[in-house]
C-alpha positions as YAML, in Angstrom:
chain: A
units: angstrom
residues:
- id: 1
  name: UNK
  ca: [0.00, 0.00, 0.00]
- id: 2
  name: UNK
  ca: [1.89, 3.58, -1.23]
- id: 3
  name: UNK
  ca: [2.62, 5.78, 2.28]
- id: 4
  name: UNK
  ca: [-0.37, 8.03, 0.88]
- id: 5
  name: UNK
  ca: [-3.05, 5.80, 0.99]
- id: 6
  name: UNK
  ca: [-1.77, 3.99, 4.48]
- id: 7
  name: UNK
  ca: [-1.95, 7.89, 6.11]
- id: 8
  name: UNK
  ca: [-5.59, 8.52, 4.53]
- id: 9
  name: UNK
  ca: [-6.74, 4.47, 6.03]
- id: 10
  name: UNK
  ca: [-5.12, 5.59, 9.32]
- id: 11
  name: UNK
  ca: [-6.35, 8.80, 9.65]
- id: 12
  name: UNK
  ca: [-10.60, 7.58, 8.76]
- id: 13
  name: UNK
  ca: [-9.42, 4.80, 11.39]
- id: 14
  name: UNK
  ca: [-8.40, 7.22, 13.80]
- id: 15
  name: UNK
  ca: [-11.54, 9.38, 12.88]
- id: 16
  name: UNK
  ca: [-14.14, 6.56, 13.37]
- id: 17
  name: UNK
  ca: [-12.67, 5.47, 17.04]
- id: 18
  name: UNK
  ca: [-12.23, 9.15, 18.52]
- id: 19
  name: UNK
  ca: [-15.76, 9.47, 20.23]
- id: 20
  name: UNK
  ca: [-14.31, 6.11, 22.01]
- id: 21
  name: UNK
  ca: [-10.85, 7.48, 22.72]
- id: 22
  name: UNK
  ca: [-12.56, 10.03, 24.65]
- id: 23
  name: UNK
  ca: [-13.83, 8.50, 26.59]
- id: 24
  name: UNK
  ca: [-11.69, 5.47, 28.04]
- id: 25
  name: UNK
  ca: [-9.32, 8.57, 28.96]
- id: 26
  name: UNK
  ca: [-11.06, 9.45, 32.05]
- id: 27
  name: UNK
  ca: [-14.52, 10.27, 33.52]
- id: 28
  name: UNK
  ca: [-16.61, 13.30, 31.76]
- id: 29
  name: UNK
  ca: [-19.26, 15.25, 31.99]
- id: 30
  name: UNK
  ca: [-20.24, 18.84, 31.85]
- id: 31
  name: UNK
  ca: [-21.77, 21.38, 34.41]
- id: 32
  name: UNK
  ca: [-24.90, 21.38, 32.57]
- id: 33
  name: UNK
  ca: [-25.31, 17.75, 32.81]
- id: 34
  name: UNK
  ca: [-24.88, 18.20, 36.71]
- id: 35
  name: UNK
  ca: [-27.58, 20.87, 37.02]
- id: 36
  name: UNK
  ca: [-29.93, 18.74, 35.13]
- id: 37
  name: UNK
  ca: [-29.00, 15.72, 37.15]
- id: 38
  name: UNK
  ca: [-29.38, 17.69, 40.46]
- id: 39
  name: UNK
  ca: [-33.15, 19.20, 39.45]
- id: 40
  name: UNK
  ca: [-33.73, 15.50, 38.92]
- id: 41
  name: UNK
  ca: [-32.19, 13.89, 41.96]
- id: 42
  name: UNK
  ca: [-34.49, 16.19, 44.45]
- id: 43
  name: UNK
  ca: [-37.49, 15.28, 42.06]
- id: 44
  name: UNK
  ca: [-37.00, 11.98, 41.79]
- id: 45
  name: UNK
  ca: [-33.70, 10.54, 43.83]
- id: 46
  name: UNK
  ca: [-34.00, 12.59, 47.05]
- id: 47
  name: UNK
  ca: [-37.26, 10.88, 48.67]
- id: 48
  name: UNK
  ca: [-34.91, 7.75, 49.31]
- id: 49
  name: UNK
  ca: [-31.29, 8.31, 49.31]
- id: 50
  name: UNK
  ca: [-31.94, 12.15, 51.33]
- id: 51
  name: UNK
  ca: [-31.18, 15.70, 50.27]
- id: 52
  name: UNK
  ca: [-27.57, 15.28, 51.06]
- id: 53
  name: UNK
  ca: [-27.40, 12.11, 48.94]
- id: 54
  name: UNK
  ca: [-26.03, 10.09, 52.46]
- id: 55
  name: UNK
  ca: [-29.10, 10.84, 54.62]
- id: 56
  name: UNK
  ca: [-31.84, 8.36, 53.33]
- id: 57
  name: UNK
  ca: [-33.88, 6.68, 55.63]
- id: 58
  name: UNK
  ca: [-34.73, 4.28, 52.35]
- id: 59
  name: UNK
  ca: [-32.24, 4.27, 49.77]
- id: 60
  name: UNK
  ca: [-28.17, 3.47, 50.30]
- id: 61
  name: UNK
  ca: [-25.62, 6.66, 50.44]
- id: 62
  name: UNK
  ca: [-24.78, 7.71, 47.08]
- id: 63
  name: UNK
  ca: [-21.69, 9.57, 48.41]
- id: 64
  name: UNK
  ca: [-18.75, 8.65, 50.74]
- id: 65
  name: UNK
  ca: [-17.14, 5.54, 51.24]
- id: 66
  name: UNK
  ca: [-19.84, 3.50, 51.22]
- id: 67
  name: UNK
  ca: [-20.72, 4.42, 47.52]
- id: 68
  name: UNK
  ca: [-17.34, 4.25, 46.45]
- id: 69
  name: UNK
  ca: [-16.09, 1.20, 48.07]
- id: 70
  name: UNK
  ca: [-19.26, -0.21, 46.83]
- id: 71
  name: UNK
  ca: [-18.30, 0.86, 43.03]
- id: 72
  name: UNK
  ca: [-14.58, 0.45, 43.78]
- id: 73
  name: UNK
  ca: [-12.87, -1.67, 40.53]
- id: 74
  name: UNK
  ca: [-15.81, -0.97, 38.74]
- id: 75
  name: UNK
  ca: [-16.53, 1.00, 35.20]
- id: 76
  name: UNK
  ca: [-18.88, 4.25, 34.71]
- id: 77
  name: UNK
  ca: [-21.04, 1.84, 32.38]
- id: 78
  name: UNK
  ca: [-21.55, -0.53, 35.08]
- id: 79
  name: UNK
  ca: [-23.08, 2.54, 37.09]
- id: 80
  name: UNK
  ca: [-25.22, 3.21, 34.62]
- id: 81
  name: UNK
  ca: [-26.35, 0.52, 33.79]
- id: 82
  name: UNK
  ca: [-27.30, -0.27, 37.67]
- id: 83
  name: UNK
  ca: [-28.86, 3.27, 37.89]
- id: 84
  name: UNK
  ca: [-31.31, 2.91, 34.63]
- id: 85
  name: UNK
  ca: [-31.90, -1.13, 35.33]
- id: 86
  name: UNK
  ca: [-32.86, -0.26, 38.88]
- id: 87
  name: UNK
  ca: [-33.70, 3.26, 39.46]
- id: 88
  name: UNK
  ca: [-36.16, 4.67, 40.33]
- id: 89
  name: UNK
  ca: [-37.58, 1.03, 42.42]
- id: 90
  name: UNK
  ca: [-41.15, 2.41, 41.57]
- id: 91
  name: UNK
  ca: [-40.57, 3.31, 38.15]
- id: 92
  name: UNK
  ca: [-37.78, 1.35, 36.55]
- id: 93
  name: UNK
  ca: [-36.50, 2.72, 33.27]
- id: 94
  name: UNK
  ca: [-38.59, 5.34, 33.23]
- id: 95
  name: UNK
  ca: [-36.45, 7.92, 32.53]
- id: 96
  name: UNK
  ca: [-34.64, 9.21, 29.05]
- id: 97
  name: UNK
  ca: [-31.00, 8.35, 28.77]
- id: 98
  name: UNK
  ca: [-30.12, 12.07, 29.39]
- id: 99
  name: UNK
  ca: [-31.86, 12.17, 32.55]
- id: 100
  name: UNK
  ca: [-29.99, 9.16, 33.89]
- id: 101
  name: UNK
  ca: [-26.50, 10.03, 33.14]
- id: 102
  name: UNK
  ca: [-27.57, 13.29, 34.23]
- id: 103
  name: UNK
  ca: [-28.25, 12.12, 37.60]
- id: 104
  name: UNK
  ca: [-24.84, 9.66, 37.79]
- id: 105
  name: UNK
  ca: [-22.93, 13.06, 36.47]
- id: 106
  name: UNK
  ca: [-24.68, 14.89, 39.57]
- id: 107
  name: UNK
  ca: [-23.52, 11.58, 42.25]
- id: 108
  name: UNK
  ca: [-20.24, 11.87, 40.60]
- id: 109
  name: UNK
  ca: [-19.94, 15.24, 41.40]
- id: 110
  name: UNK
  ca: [-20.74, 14.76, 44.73]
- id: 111
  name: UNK
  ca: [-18.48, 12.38, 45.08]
- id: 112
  name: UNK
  ca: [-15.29, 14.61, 44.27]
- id: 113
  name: UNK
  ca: [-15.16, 13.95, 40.74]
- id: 114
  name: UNK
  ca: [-14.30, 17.13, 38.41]
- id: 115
  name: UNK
  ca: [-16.47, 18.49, 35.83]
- id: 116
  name: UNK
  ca: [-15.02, 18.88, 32.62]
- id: 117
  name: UNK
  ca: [-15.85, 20.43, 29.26]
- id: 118
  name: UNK
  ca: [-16.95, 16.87, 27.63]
- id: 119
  name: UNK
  ca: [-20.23, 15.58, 27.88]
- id: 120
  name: UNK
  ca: [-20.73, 12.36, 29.72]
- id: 121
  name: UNK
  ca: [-21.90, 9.89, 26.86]
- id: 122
  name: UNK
  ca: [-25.32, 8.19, 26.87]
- id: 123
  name: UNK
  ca: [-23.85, 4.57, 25.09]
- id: 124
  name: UNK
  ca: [-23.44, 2.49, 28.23]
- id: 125
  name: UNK
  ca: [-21.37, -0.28, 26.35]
- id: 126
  name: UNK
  ca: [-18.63, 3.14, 25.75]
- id: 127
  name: UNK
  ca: [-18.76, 3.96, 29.15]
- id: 128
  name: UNK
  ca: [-17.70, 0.31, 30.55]
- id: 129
  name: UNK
  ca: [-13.96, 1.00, 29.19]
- id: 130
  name: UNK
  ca: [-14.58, 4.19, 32.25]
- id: 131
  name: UNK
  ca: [-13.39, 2.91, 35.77]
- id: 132
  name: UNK
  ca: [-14.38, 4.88, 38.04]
- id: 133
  name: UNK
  ca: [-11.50, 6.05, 40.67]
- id: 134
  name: UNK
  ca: [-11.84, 4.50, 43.43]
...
């Protein structure tokens, strides 16, 4: 193959797997994505896990080392997955995809995690390539 066309494959290669590059660098999501998530978690969240996400009388602390020796060794797409398979108990899955990584970029915060200027991805399968830091 002439140096030419092996730059021009390499470079539609590189161009096709970026959104994924992204991504397995580190955790991401944007301030906007946290506001949204935060309306949501005292609409929806806060009845169980308590307004300061460890002070539910129903729900488990989403914050402090109980939520992150409980996610320990495990990927953002794992959370996620958890979050829209099981959350809210009363009305699983009934929320968009926006709304519930929303509401994980919102526990992240909380949790000491930085915002960033990249949006936190919707695709849970991209996210499992994520760990989370603790």
């Amino acid at each position: 193959m002439p140096y030419p066309m092996m730059m021009r494959c390499a470079a539609a290669l590189l161009m096709c797997l970026a959104p994924s590059l992204v991504f397995a660098q580190g955790l991401a999501f944007t301030q906007e994505q946290i506001d949204s998530g935060k309306a949501l978690y005292k609409e929806t969240c806060q009845i169980c896990h308590g307004s300061s996400l460890a002070n539910g009388q129903f729900g488990t602390p989403l914050k402090g080392s109980f939520f992150q020796d409980k996610w320990k060794g495990k990927s953002l797409g794992e959370l996620l997955t958890f979050v829209f398979e099981k959350m809210p108990p009363d009305k699983l899955m009934s929320l968009t995809p926006e709304e519930y990584t929303g509401a994980v970029a919102y526990i992240l915060s909380r949790n000491d995690i930085a915002v960033s200027a990249t949006a936190m991805s919707t695709d849970k399968e991209t996210l499992k390539s994520v760990m989370l830091p603790w």
